[in-house]
C-alpha positions as CSV (number, residue, x, y, z in Angstrom):
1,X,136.7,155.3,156.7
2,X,139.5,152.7,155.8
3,X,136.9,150.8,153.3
4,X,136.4,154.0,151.9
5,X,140.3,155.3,151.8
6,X,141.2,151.6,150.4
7,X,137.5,151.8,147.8
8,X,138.8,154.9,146.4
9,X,142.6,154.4,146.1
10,X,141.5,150.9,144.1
11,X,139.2,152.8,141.7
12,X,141.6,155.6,141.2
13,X,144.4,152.9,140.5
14,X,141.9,150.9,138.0
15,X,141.4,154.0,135.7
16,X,144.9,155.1,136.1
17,X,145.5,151.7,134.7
18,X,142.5,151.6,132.1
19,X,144.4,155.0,130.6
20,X,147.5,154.7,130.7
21,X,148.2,150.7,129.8
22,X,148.0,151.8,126.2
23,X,150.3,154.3,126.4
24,X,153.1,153.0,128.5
25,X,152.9,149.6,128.2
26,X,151.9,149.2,124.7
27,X,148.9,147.2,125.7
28,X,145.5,147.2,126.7
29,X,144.1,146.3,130.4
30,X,140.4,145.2,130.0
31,X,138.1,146.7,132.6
32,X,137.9,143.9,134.6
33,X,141.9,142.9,134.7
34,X,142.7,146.3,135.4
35,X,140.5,146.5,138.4
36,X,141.8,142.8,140.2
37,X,145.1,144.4,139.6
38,X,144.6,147.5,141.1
39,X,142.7,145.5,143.8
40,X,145.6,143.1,144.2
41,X,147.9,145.3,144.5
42,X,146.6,147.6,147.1
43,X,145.4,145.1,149.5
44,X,149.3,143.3,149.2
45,X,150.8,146.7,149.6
46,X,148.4,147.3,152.7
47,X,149.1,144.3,153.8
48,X,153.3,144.7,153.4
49,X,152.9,147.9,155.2
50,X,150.7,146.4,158.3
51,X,153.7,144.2,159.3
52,X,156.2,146.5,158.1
53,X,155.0,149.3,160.4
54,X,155.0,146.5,162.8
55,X,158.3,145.9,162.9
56,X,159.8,149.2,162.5
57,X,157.6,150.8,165.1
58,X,159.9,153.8,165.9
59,X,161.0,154.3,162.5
60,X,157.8,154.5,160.2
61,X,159.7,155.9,157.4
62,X,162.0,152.7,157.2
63,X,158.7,150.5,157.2
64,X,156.6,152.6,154.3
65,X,159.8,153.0,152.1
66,X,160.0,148.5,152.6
67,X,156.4,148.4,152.1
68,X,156.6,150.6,148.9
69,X,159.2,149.0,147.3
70,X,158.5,145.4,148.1
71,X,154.4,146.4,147.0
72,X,156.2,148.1,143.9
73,X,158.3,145.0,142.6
74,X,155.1,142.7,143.5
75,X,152.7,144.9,141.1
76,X,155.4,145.0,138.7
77,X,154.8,141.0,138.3
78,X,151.3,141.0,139.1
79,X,151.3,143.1,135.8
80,X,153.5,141.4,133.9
81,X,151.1,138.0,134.5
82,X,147.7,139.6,134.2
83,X,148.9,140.9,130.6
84,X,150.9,137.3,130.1
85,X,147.4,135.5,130.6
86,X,146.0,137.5,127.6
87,X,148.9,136.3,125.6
88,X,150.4,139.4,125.1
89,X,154.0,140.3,126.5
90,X,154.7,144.0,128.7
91,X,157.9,144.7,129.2
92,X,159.6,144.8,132.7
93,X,160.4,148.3,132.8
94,X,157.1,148.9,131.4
95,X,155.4,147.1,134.2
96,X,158.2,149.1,136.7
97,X,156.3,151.6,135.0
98,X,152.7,151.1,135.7
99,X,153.2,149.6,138.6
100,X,154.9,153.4,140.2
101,X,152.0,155.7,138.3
102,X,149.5,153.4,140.0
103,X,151.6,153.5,143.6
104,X,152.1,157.6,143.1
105,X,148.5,157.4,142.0
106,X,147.2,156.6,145.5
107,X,149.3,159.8,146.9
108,X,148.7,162.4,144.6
109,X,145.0,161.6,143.5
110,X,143.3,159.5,145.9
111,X,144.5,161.5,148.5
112,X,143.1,165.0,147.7
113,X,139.7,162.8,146.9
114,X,139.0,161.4,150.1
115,X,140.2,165.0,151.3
116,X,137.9,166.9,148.9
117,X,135.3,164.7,150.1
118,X,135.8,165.2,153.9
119,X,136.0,169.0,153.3
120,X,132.2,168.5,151.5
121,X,131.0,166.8,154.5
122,X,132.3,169.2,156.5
């Protein structure tokens, strides 16, 4: 179930990436870029908000708001060097950008997949 969750919360940031890069950031993620930094990205923020939760036990709300912002700044770079390798320059508050769509991706479009999908199954 957590491969799954994680599968489908990677490919739905990938795409969001794939169509929106052109438009927001002014450049173009190729296929396989946009998926390592979807990939990336959610296995850091997954990661951020494993200890996070650790630590703030008794206040979970403390630990996902560290987690998302820490997982948020991190993609922001993450973006800014995948495009940089390319030779091509995104803007910071482009990246900022990408890097939320992708994060408020996961909430409000993975989720009601892998919700859809359980529904199916039934």
């Amino acid at each position: 179930m957590v491969i799954r969750d994680t599968a489908v919360a990677i490919v739905v940031g990938m795409v969001l990436l794939l169509l929106l890069s052109k438009l927001i950031g002014r450049v173009q993620f190729s296929l396989s870029t946009a998926f390592w930094c979807s990939f990336i990205g959610h296995i850091f923020i997954s990661i951020v908000g494993l200890f996070t939760g650790w630590l703030f036990a008794y206040h979970l709300v403390i630990g996902l708001l560290i987690a998302l912002g820490i997982g948020w700044a991190f993609q922001t770079v993450l973006f800014q060097i995948a495009v940089r390798a390319k030779s091509e320059t995104l803007q910071q508050w482009r990246a900022a950008i990408l890097s939320g769509v992708v994060i408020l991706g996961d909430f409000f479009v993975a989720s009601p997949i892998v919700a859809f999908w359980e529904h199916l199954r039934g």
